[in-house]
N, C-alpha and C positions, 0 to 999 in steps of 0.2 A: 689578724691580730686579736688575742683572746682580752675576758675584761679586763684581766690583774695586769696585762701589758698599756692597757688605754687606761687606768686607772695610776699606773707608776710613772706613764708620760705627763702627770699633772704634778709630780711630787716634785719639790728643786731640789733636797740634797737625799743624795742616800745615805742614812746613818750608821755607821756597822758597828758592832757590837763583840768582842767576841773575851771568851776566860782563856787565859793560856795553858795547858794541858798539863798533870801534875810529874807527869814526864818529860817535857821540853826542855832539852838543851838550849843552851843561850846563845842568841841568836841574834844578831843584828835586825830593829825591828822592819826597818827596810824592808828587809828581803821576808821577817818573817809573812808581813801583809800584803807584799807582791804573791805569795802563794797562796794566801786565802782570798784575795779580790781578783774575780775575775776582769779582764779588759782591761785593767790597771797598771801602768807600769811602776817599773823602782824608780824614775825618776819620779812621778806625779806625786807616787806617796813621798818621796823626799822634800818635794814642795809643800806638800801642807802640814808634813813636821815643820817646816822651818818657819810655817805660817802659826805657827800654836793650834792646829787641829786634828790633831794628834794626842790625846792624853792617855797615861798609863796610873791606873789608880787614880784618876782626877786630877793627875798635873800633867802640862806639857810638856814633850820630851821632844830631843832632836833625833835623825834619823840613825845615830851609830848606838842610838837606845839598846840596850839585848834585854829582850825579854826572860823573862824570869818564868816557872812556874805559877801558877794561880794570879798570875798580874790581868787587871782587868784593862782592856783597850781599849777605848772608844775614837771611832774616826768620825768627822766630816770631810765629806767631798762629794764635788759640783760629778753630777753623773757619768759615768763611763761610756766610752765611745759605741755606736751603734753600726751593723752592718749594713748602714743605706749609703749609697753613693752622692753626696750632695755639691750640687751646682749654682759656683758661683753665678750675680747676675744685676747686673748693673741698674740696680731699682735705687732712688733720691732719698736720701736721709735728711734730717732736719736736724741736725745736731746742733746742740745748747754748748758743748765745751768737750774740749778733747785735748788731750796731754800724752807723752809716751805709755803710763796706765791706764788711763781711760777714757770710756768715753760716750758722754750721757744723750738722748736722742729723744724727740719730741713724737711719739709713734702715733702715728695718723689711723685715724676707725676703720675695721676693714682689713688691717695688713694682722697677717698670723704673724706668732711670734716665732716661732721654733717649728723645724719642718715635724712632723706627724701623722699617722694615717690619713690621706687623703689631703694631706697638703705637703707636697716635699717640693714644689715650686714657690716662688712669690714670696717667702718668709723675708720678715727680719734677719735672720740666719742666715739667709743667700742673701743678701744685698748686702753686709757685715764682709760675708767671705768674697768678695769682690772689692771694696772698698781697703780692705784690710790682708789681703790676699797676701803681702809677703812677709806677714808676721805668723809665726811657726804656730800659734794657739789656734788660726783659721786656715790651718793645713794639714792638724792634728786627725783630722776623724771622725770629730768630736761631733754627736750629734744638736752641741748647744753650745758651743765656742764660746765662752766669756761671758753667756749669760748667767749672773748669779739669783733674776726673779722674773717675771713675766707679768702679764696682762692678757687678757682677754682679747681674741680678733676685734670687737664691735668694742672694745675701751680704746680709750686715746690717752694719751698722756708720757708721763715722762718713764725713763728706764736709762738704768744707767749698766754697762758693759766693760769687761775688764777687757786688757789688750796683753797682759801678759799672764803667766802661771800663778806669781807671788800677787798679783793681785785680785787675780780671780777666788785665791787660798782666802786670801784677808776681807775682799768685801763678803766671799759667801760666810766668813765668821759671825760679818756684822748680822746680816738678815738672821741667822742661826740664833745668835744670840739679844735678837731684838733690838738692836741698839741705831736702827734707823729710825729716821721719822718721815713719816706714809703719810699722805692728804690726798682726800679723795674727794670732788663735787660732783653729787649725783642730785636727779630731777629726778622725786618719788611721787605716788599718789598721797593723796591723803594730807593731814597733817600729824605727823607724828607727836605723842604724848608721853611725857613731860615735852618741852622742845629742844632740851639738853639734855643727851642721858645716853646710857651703855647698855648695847644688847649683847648677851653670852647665849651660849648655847653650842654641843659638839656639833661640826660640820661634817661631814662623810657624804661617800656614794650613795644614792638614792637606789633603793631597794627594789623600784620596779625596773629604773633607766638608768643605766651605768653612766650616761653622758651628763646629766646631771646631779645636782646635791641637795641634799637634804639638811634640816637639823632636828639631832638628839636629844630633849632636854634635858633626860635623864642622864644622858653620856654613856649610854650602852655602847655607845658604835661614834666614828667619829674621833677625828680629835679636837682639843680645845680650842673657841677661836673668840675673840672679845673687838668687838666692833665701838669705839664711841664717835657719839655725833651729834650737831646741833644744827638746828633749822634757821639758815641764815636769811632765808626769804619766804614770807611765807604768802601764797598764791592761791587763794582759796582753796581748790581744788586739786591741787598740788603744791608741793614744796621743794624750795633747795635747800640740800643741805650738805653739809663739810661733814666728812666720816675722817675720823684718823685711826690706822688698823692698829693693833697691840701685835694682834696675830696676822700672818697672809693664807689664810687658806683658799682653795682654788672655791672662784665666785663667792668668796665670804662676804663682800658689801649686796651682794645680790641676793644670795638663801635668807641672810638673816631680815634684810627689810621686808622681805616677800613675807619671811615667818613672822615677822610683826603686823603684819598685815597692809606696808605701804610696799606695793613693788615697787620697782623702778619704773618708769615711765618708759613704755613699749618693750620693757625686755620680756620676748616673747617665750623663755625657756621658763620664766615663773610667775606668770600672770597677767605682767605690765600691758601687754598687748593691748588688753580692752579696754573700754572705756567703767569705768572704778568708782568716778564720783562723777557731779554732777546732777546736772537734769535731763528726759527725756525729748527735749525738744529736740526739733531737726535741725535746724542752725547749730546748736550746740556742739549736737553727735559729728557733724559735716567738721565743724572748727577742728575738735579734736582729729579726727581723720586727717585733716589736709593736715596737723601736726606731727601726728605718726610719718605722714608722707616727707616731711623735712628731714625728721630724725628717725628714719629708718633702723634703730639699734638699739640697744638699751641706755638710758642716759646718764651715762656714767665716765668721768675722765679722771687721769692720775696728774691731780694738780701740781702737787710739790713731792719733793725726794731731800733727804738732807743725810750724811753719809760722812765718815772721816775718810780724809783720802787716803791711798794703802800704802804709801811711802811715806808720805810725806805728815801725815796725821791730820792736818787741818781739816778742821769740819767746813763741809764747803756745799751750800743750798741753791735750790733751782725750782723756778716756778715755771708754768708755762698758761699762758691764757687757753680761757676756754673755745674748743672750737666751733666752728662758724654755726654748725650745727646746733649747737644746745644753745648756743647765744642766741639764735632767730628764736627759739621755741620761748625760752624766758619771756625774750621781749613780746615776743607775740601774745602768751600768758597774762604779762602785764597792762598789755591794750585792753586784752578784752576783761579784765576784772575792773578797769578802771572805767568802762564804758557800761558796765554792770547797770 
């Protein structure tokens, strides 16, 4: 798998773009953008005209649209189906709520989200197409069935999954169009300054390691990504704190606290591993260890998700408590500051 393929399996939607030719006959758009997307069928794109993702000159059009000369097109749509063969598999979900559209799920540290090089077993993905197996979206091909966002293997927290076409079109509008609201509680080093406050800066692939990201300040490279977040506890030596994203970029609560200089607490892909603050005593260094050894991950979960439903329009929210993991390290944080 080359890098622009590991680099496109992190994007959620693909955006397409195109000018219609100052020669084109008028054409139902349908069929015109079943000929320019590949993997795509004339059903799919009729679903996401019906969903308003589909605009022609910046308004939404329905699928018997006919293009015109020089009409400008722009699509959203959740990614085209992949040649890997995937296997349902009868893995336990923790599901918070599920309705004939959807259906939101508390994802446990550790589990992949979406099969990928080197992980086409064990997904989220396979345990969905097993649970959901006679609904025609987890029969499709589809190398991401109903997902319209992701998380991190070693993040927990909530995600929420379409169960049909029209709602996979409508929720991937929302995230598109920003119009969810994202809470994240993470265990950093440090104490961040101001204790309430907004980092920017462009996200992108990192220039030495594709598997990782970096940030731009300048926005040479990258695209834009705005993190806010306030320190709701603060633990001498580290802190919690609530991020609520603007943007989702892939590891964006993790590049930008690391380029602020608080990593995450043990995320070993930008820093957090070691020990950061502190003193050099042996008891100390020992504490922090046997804490790494709780929270073997980066400390990071997706606390709340808040979304209009795709039918039915009601905004409808979901928390989920932190798990067992970060909860020991808090508390254990908390003993030993307070024994100080």
């Amino acid at each position: 798998m080359s890098e622009e393929e590991l680099a496109g399996q992190q994007e959620l939607f693909e955006h397409y773009r195109f000018t219609v030719a100052p020669g084109q006959s008028l054409l139902r758009i349908d069929k015109y953008l079943s000929y320019r997307i590949e993997n795509t069928s004339r059903t799919r794109i009729q679903d996401a005209a019906n969903a308003g993702n589909i605009l022609v000159n910046n308004i939404p059009v329905k699928p018997n649209y006919r293009v015109k000369p020089d009409d400008l097109i722009q699509v959203v749509l959740p990614n085209p189906p992949r040649d890997i063969e995937l296997i349902p598999q009868n893995i336990p979900l923790d599901i918070l709520f599920e309705d004939e559209d959807v259906v939101v799920v508390n994802k446990a540290p550790g589990m992949v989200v979406h099969p990928a090089y080197g992980n086409y077993t064990g997904t989220l993905v396979n345990a969905l197409m097993w649970h959901f197996k006679d609904l025609p979206l987890f029969s499709s091909g589809d190398l991401r069935p109903g997902l319209v966002h992701r998380i991190d293997k070693d993040t927990s927290g909530i995600l929420v999954i379409a169960k049909n076409e029209l709602a996979l079109n409508r929720l991937s509008k929302q995230f598109f169009d920003r119009t969810t609201d994202r809470k994240y509680t993470a265990i950093v080093w440090g104490i961040p300054d101001p204790s309430e406050g907004t980092i920017t800066g462009h996200v992108g692939r990192n220039i030495r390691d594709r598997k990782i990201m970096q940030v731009f300040p300048d926005g040479s490279q990258g695209k834009p990504a705005v993190t806010h977040y306030k320190i709701i506890e603060n633990l001498g030596y580290i802190s919690v704190v609530e991020c609520k994203l603007e943007t989702g970029r892939t590891h964006q609560i993790r590049i930008h606290f690391s380029y602020r200089g608080h990593p995450l607490f043990n995320d070993a892909d930008y820093g957090g591993d070691r020990i950061l603050k502190g003193t050099t005593f042996s008891k100390y260094q020992q504490f922090v260890k046997n804490c790494f050894q709780i929270l073997p991950r980066q400390a990071l979960h997706a606390k709340s998700l808040a979304f209009d439903h795709p039918v039915s329009g009601k905004r409808l929210s979901f928390e989920s408590e932190l798990p067992e993991d970060m909860r020991q390290v808090i508390e254990r944080w908390r003993n030993y500051i307070a024994a100080r």
